[in-house]
C-alpha positions as a Markdown table, in Angstrom:
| # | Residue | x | y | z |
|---|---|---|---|---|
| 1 | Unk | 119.2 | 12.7 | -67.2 |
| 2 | Unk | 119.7 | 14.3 | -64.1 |
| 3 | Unk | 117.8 | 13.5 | -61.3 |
| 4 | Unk | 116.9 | 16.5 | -60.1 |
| 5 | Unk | 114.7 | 16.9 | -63.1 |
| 6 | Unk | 112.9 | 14.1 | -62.2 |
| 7 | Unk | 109.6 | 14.3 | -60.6 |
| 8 | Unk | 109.3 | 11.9 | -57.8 |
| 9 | Unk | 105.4 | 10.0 | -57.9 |
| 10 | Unk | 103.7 | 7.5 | -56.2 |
| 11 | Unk | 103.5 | 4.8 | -58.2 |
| 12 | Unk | 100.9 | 2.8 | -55.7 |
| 13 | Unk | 98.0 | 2.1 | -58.2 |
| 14 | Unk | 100.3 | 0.8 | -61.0 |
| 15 | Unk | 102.0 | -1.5 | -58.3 |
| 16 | Unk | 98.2 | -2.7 | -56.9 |
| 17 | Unk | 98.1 | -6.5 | -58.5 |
| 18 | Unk | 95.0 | -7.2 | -60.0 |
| 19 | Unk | 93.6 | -10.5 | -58.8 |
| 20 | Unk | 95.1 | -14.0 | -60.2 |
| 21 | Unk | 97.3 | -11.5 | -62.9 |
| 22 | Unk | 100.3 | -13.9 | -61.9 |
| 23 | Unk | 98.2 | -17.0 | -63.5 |
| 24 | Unk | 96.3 | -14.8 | -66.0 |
| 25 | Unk | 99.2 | -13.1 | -67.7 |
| 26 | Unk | 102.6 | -14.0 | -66.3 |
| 27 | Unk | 103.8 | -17.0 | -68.1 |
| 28 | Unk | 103.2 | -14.5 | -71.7 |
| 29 | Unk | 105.9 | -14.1 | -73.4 |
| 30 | Unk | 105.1 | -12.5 | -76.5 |
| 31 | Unk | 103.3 | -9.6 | -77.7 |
| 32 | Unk | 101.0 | -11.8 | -80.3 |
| 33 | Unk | 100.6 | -14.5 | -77.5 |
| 34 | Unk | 99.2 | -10.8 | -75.4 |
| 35 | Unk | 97.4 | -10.0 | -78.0 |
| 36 | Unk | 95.3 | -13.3 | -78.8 |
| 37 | Unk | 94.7 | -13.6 | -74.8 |
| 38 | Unk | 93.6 | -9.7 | -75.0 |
| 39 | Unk | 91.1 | -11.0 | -78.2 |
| 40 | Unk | 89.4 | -13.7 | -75.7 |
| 41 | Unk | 89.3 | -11.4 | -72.5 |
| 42 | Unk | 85.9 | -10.6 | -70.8 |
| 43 | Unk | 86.9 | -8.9 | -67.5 |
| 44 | Unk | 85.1 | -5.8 | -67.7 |
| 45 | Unk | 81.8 | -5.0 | -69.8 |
| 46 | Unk | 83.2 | -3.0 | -72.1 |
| 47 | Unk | 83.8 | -5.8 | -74.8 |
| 48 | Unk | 80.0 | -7.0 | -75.1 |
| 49 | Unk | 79.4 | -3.2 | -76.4 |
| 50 | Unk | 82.6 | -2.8 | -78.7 |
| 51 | Unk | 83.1 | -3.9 | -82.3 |
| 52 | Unk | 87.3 | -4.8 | -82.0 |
| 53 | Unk | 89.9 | -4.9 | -79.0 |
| 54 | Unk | 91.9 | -2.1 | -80.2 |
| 55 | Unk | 95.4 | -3.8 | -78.3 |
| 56 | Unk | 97.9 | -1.3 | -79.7 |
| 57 | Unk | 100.6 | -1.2 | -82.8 |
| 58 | Unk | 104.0 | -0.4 | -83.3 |
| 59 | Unk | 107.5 | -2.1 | -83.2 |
| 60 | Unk | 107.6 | -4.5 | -80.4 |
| 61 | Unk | 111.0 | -3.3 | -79.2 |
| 62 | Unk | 110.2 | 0.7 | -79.8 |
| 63 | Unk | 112.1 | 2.9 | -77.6 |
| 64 | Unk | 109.1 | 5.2 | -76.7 |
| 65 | Unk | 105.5 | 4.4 | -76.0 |
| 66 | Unk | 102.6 | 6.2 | -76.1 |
| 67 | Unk | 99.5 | 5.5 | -73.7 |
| 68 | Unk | 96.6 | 6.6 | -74.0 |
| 69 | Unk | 92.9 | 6.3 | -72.7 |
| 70 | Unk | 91.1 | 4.6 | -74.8 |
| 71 | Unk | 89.5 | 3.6 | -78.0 |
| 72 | Unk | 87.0 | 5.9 | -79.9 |
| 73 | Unk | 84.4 | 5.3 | -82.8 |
| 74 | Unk | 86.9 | 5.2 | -85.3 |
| 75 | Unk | 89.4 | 3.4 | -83.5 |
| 76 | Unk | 86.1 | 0.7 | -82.7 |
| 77 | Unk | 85.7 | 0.6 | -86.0 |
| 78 | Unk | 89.4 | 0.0 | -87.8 |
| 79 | Unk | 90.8 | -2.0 | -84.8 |
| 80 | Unk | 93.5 | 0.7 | -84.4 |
| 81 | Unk | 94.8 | 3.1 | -82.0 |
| 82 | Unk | 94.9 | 6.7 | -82.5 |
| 83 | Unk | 93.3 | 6.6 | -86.3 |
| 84 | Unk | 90.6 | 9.4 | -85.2 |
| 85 | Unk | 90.8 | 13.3 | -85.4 |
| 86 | Unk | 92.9 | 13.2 | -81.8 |
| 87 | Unk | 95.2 | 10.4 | -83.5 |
| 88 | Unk | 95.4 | 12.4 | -87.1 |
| 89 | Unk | 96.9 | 15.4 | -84.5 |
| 90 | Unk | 99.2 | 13.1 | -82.9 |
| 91 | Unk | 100.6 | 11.8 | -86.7 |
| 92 | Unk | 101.7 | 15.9 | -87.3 |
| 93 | Unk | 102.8 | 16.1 | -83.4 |
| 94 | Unk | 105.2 | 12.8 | -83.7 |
| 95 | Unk | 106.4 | 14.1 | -87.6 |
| 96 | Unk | 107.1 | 17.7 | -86.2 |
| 97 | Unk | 109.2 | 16.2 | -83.7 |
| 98 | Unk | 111.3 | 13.8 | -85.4 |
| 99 | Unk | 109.3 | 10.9 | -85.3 |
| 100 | Unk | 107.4 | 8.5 | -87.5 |
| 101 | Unk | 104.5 | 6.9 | -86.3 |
| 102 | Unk | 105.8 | 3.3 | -87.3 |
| 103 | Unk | 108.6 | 3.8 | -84.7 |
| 104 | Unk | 106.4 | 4.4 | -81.5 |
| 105 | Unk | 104.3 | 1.9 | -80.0 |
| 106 | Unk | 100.8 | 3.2 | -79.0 |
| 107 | Unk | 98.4 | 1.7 | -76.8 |
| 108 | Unk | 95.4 | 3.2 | -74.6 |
| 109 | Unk | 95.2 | 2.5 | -70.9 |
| 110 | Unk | 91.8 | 0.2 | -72.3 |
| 111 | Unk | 91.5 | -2.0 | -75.2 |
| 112 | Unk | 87.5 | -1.9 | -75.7 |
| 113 | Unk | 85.3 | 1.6 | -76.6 |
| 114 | Unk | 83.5 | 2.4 | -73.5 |
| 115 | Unk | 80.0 | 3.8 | -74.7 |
| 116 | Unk | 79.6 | 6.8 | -75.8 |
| 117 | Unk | 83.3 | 7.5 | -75.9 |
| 118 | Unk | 82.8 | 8.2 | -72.2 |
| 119 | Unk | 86.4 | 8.1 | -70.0 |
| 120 | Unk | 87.0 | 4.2 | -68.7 |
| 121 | Unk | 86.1 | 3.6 | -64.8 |
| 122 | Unk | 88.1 | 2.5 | -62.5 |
| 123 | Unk | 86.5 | -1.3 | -62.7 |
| 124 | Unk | 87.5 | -1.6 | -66.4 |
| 125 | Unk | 90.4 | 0.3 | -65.8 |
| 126 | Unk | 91.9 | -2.3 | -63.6 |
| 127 | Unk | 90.8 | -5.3 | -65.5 |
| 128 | Unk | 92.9 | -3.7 | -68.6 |
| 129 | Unk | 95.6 | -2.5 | -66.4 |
| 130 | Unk | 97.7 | -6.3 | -66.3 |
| 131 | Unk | 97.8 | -6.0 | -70.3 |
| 132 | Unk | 99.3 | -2.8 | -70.0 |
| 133 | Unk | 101.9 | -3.6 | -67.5 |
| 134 | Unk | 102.6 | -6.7 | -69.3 |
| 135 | Unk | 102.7 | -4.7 | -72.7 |
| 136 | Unk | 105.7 | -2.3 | -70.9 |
| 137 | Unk | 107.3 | -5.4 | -69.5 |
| 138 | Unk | 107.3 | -7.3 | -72.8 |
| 139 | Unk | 108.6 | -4.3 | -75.1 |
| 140 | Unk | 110.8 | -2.6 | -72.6 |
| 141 | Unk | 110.9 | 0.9 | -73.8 |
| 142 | Unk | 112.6 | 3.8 | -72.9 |
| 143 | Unk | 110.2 | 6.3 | -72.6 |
| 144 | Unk | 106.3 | 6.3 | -72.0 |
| 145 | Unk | 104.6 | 9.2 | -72.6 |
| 146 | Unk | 101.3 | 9.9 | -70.9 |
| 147 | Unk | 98.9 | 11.1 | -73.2 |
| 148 | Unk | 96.1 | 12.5 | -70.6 |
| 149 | Unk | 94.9 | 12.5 | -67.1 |
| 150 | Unk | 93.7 | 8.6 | -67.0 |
| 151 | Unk | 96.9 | 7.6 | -68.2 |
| 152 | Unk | 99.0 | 9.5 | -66.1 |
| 153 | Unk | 97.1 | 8.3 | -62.8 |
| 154 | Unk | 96.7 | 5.0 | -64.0 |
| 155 | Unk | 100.6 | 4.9 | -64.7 |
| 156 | Unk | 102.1 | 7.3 | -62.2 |
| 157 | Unk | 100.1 | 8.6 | -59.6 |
| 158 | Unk | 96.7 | 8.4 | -58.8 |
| 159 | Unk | 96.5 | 11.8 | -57.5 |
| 160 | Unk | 98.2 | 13.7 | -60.4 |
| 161 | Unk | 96.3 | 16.2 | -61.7 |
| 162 | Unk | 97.9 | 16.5 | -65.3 |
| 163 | Unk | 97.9 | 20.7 | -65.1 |
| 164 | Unk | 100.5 | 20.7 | -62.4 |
| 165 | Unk | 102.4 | 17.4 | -63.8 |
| 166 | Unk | 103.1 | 17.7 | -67.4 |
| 167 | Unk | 105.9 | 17.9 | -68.6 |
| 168 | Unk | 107.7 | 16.4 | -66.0 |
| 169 | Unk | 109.9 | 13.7 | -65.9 |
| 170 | Unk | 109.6 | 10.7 | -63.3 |
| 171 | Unk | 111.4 | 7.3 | -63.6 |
| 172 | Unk | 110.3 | 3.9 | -62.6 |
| 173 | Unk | 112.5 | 0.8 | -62.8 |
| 174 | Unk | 114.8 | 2.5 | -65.6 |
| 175 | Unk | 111.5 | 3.5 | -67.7 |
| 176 | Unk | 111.1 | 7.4 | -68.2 |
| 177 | Unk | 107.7 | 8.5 | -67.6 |
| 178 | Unk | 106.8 | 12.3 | -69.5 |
| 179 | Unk | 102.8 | 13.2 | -68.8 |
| 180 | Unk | 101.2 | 15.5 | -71.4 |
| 181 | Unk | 97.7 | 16.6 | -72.6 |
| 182 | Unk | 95.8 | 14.1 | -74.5 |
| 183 | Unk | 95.8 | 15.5 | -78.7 |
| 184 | Unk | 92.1 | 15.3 | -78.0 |
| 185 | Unk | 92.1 | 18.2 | -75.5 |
| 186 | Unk | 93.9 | 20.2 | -77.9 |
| 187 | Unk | 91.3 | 20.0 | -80.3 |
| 188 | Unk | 88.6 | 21.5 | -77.7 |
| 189 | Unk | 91.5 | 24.1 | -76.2 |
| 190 | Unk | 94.0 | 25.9 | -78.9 |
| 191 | Unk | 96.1 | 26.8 | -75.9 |
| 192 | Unk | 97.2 | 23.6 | -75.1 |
| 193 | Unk | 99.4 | 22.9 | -78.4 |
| 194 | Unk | 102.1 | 25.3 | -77.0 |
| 195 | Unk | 102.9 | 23.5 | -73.9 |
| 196 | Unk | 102.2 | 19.5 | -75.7 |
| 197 | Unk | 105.0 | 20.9 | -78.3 |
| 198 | Unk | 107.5 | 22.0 | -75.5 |
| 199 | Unk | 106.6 | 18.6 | -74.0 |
| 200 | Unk | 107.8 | 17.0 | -77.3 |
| 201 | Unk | 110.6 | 18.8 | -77.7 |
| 202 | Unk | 111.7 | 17.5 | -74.3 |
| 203 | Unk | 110.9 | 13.9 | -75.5 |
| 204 | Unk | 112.8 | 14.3 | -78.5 |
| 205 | Unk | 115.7 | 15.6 | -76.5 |
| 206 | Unk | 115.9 | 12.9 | -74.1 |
| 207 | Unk | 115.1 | 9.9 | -76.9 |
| 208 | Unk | 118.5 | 11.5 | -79.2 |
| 209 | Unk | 120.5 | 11.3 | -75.7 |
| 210 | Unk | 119.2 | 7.8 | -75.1 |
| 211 | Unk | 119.9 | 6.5 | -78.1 |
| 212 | Unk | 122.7 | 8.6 | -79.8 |
């Protein structure tokens, strides 16, 4: 890709170490090892009120990832990412562009359903943030694609504000970064389908270049 495509960000809150995440998470070396640690974690609140750590599914070397905020009633309730209305729009989003669902991994930038569906704070936020970093370090993909506002400031820039950003490309340590509305905002605004397809057309672009 060429880099004057690239948006350059400020990756400052995704480099901020959590405290003791050297000791806590840096000796994993597996996703199901992640995941069983992720099963025992109470760092933030969020886990007394939840029914399941929703950690994320998909191959664990997938070439794209999908991040998004977090978990919703139904996803509470099956243990799954992106099973809800908003996830049912992402299945015919992925299919239209090229993609099956069992090829993408998809996490949320928080494991546990924060009440009411309400957005994650920026406590819980950074108590979730070293699984997420060590998700991307231990599947290595390609491409992530930031599904919303949260995820693109929690994963790019803390400033973005995801109307001026999406769509974008930015690179971090050989990882493409693409920002683009959350499916869930697309059910509450019509207009944003247009530009979330454009965005996916550029992500299937860059994914057939990546991989041949």
């Amino acid at each position: 890709m060429d880099r004057d495509q690239l948006w350059q960000p400020q990756f400052d809150f995704f480099r901020q170490e959590a405290p003791d995440e050297s000791e806590y998470l840096g000796q994993v070396r597996s996703l199901g090892e992640l995941e069983r640690r992720a099963r025992q974690c109470s760092r933030c609140g969020l886990r007394r009120g939840c029914r399941n750590v929703v950690f994320g599914e998909g191959p664990p070397d997938a070439v794209v990832m999908m991040v998004g905020e977090g978990p919703g009633a139904a996803e509470d309730a099956q243990g799954r990412p992106f099973v809800g209305p908003a996830g049912q729009l992402l299945d015919r989003i992925l299919t239209a562009a090229g993609f099956r669902r069992s090829e993408v991994y998809i996490t949320n930038v928080v494991m546990c359903r924060p009440p009411f569906n309400r957005l994650p704070q920026a406590p819980e936020v950074e108590a979730c943030l070293p699984f997420l970093r060590a998700k991307i370090r231990l599947i290595r993909p390609r491409i992530v694609v930031c599904l919303g506002a949260l995820a693109t400031q929690t994963l790019i820039d803390p400033r973005a504000r995801i109307t001026r950003v999406r769509g974008q490309w930015s690179e971090r340590d050989g990882v493409l970064y693409l920002p683009t509305y959350h499916p869930a905002a697309l059910l509450r605004d019509e207009r944003k389908k247009r530009p979330v397809w454009e965005d996916f057309k550029k992500l299937r672009e860059t994914y057939e270049r990546l991989v041949g």
